[in-house]
Residue, then its C-alpha position, 0 to 999 in steps of 0.5 A: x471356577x475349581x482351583x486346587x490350592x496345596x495345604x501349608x504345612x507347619x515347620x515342622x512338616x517337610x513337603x507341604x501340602x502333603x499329609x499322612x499317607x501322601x494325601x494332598x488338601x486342597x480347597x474349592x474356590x467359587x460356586x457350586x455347580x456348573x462343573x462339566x465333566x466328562x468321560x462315559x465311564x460311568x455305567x459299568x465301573x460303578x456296578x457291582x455285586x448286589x448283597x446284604x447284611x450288616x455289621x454291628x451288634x449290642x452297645x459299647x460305649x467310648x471313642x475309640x481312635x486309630x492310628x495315622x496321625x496327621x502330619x502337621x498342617x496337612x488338613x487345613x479347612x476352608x471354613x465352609x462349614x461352622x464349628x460343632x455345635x448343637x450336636x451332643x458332646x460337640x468336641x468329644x471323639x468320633x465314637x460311630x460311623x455309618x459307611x454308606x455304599x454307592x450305586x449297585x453296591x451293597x454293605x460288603x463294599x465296605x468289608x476291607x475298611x471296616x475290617x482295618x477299624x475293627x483291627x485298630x480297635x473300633x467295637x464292632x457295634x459301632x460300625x453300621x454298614x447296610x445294603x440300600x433296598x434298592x441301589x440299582x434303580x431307587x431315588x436318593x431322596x429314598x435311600x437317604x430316609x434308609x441312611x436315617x434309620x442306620x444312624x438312629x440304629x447307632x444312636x440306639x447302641x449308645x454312640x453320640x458322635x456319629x460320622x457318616x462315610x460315603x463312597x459315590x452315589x452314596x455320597x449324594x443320598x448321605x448329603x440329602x440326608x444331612x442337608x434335607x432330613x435334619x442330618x446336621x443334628x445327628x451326623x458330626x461328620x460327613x466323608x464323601x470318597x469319590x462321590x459327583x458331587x458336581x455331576x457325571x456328563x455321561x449320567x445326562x445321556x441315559x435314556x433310561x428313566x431310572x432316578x439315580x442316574x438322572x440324579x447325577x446329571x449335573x443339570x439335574x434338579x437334584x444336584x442343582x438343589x444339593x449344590x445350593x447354598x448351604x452346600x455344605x450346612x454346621x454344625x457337621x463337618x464335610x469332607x471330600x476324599x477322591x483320587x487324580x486317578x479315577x476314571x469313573x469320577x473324575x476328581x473336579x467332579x469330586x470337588x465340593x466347595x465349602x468341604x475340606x478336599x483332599x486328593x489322593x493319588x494313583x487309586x481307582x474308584x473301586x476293587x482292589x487298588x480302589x479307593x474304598x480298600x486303600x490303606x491311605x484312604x482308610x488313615x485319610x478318613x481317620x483325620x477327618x474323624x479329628 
């Protein structure tokens, strides 16, 4: 059973349970899985333009951290992962971050939101957002052997403390990798923004043999293995952002126990009033960097 539970604020905070930019932490009691969501959204809403490209460059080194600090007690965790530790400088400043798009996307699904680090002072190679080989048609398991080499990319530049910053499907090759390919010793922090991570009942339907739609049909045998426990296996961090608003992923789908989950509201799962190019999201994401 998912149960939705209000953060408690400090007394110092005025509306509790809401953080900066009006997010609401909540946190997921029970089991993994199991979760049936439906709605028949899933095909078109997440298509979009395939392209290429990527963003970064030489080596700086440092941590730089922007803006939206976090109203008091507004990001409260469940304790479902274990403190930092065994990564390097566990406890220094987020100083990376890998964005990772989700199906039929591609690197410049991220422009709006690598562009709001870059003006909050993030150096520009420290900010690696590729396009998946095959993000139509390929396998997660797939995609997360790329996501591997994007984070060495930035491990080669210098960083130490990486986080990796999912929007759907991505969510689920970004959670193998860190599950299944040693993505705990490399990866301090893992933000997931509208992923399934509890299936989408539409995706079950698909007559189609291709394996990121059966991937995330939530009696598939991926999902099944993601959601084993550890769900959610330390040092890394896990954090689930997604919005009571998206139609394509619904938001107890989006619930991941074991994570931090935090709930926005009035955004849709892409384009202009999306969840990858709101202002909230983007100060959301920068709390879980904390």
């Amino acid at each position: 059973m998912l149960t939705l539970v209000a953060c408690q604020p400090s007394s110092s905070e005025d509306d509790a349970g809401v953080g900066a930019g009006g997010g609401v932490v909540v946190h997921a009691g029970g089991a993994a899985g199991g979760v049936g969501v439906g709605g028949g959204e899933a095909g078109g809403a997440l298509a979009g333009g395939v392209g290429g490209g990527s963003v970064g460059g030489g080596s700086v080194g440092g941590g730089a951290v922007a803006g939206g600090a976090v109203a008091g007690g507004g990001m409260a965790s469940d304790g479902g992962s274990p403190v930092d530790g065994g990564l390097a400088d566990a406890g220094q400043p987020i100083d990376g971050v890998v964005f990772v798009h989700g199906i039929n996307g591609s690197s410049a699904d991220w422009d709006v939101m690598v562009g709001r680090f870059r003006d909050a002072g993030w150096p520009m190679d420290r900010l690696v957002a590729n396009s998946y080989a095959d993000p139509r048609w390929g396998c997660n398991s797939a995609n997360a052997m790329q996501l591997s080499g994007w984070v060495q990319q930035l491990e080669s530049r210098g960083a130490r403390r990486v986080a990796i910053v999912a929007h759907s499907m991505g969510g689920l090759s970004s959670r193998y990798y860190v599950k299944n390919l040693q993505g705990t010793q490399h990866a301090a922090v893992l933000t997931t923004i509208s992923t399934m991570h509890q299936g989408i009942a539409s995706a079950c339907l698909n007559p189609l043999p291709v394996c990121v739609w059966q991937e995330v049909c939530g009696s598939n045998a991926f999902l099944t293995q993601l959601n084993a426990a550890p769900a959610t296996p330390g040092p890394t961090r896990w954090f689930s952002i997604f919005s009571d608003a998206d139609t394509t992923v619904p938001a107890a789908s989006s619930m991941l126990p074991g994570a931090t989950n935090i709930q926005v509201s009035g955004l849709a799962h892409s384009g202009s009033n999306g969840v990858q190019d709101s202002p909230i999201v983007f100060e959301k994401v920068l709390e879980t960097f904390r």
